[in-house]
N, C-alpha and C positions, 0 to 999 in steps of 0.2 A: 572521616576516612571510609572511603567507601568499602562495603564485606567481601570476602571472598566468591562469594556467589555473584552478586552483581559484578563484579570484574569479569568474571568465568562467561556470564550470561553475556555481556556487551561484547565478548571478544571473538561469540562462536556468534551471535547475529549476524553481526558486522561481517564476517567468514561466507555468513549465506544470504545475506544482500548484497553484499560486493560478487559474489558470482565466484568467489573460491571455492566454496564448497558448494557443488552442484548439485540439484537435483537427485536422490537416489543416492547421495554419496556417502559411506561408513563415518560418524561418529565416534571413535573410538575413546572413551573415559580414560586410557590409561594414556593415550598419546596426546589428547588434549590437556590435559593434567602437566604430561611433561611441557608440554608448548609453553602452556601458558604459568609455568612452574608454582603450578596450585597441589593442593591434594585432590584425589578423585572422587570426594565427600561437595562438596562446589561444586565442580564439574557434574557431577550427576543432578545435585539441587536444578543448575543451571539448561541443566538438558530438559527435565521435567516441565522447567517453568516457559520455555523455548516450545512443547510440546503443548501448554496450554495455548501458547499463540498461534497454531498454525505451522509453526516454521519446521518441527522437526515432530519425526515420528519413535514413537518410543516404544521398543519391539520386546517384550515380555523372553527374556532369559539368552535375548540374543541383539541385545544394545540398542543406539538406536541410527537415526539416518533421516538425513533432511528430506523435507516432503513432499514429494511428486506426488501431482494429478491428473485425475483422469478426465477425462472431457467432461462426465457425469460432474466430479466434482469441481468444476468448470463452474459447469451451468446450475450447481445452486450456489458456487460463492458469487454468482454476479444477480441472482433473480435474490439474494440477499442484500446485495447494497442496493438493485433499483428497487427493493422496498424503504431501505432506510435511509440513504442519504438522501433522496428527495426530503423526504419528511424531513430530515436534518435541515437541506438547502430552506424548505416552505419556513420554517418555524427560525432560521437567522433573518429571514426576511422577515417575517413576522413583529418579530421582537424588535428592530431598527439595532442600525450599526452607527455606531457613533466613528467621527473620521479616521480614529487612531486603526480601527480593524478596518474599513474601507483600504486606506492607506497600505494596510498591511498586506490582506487580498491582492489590490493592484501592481504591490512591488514583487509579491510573490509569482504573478503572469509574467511581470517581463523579465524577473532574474528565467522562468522558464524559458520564453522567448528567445532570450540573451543565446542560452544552454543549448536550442534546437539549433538556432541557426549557426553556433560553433561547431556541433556536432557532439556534441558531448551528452549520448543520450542515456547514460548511466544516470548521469546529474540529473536530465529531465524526468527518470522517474522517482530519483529523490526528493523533487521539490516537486512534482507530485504527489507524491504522500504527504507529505508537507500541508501543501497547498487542502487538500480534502482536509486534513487534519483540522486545519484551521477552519473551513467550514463546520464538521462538525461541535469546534468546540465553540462558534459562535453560535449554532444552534440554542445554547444555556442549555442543554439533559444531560444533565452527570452521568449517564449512563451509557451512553451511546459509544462514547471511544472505547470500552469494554466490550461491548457488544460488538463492534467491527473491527475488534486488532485480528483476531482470527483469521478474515478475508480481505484488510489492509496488503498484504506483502504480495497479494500475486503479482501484482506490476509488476514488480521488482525483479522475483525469482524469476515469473516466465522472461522476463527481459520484453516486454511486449512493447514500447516505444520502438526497440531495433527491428519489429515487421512492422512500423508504419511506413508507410508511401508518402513521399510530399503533402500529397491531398488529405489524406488520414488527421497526418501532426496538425497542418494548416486547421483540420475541423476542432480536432481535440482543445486545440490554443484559443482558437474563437468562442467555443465552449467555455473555458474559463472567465474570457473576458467577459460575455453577456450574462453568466450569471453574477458574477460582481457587481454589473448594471442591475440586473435583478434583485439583489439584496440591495443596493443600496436607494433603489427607489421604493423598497416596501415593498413588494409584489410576491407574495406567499406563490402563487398560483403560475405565476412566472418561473420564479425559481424555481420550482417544483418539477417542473416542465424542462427546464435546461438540466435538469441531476439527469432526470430520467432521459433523456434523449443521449448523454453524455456518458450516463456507466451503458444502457443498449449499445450505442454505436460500437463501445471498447469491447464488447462482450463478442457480437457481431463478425469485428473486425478477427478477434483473438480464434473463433470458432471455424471462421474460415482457411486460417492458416495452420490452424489443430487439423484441416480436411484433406487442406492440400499436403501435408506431409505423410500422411497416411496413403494417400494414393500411389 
């Protein structure tokens, strides 16, 4: 049965991936508690642990609030993955992928694919997380999904699938698809190459439209 904290915690994530609670938006322990008809002893565990991930910020004697960024923190959560996920992409390719995770990769582009062309681009950046997820976890370093849950969620929050352009998604999708060719032909050097051309282009794209709203 799973504890009061983890309930608390999947219930206020889920609140700030689904795009309920937005950005900048109040936390309240005593009104989340009533929601989710917990005590405020969970609710707070769960905010803390929500605060090691990125997702919420946790404001010393004045609660806390999900977590807006600022361009700065922009541009070192993406000069952080196009350090690590490449190294993640090189070393699944490294290591070979037996058909079950090829398979799995592959169905994972086109339930995307499926998603972009319904329009349903909520779903595309869930099974974008997803989808990286599963790269890093075929990487083999137990450590690495630790090290990127922190700057995993910005798709999500910023909503950034909903400012691509036709051309954009078209690149990002093809992106997927060649590096799954890349891992599954052994090519470290390949893959490595498609991570990193893949979070630049996202980062790129995301920095441009953080310029044009400021204008």
């Amino acid at each position: 049965m799973p504890r009061a904290t983890d309930i608390a915690y999947e219930a206020v994530r889920q609140m700030i991936l689904s795009g309920e609670a937005g950005a900048g938006s109040r936390l309240g322990e005593a009104e989340l508690a009533e929601t989710l008809g917990l005590s405020r002893t969970p609710v707070r565990e769960a905010l803390q642990r929500l605060g090691a991930d990125g997702l919420v910020e946790v404001l010393p004697h004045r609660g806390a609030r999900v977590a807006r960024w600022t361009r700065q923190d922009l541009a070192e959560i993406f000069e952080l993955r196009a350090l690590l996920e490449p190294y993640a992409a090189a070393r699944a390719a490294r290591l070979g992928q037996d058909a079950t995770v090829l398979d799995d990769l592959r169905e994972r582009c086109a339930a995307m694919e499926r998603a972009a062309a319904e329009g349903d681009l909520d779903l595309v950046a869930r099974l974008n997380g997803r989808f990286h997820a599963a790269v890093i976890e075929a990487s083999g370093n137990g450590r690495l999904p630790g090290m990127l849950t922190s700057v995993m969620h910005a798709p999500l929050i910023l909503g950034t699938f909903h400012r691509y352009d036709a051309g954009a998604m078209a690149r990002s999708m093809n992106h997927h698809r060649e590096l799954v060719a890349a891992i599954a032909a052994g090519d470290p050097a390949w893959a490595e190459s498609v991570m990193r051309a893949h979070i630049r282009a996202a980062a790129a794209h995301l920095t441009e439209e953080e310029e044009d709203q400021e204008r």
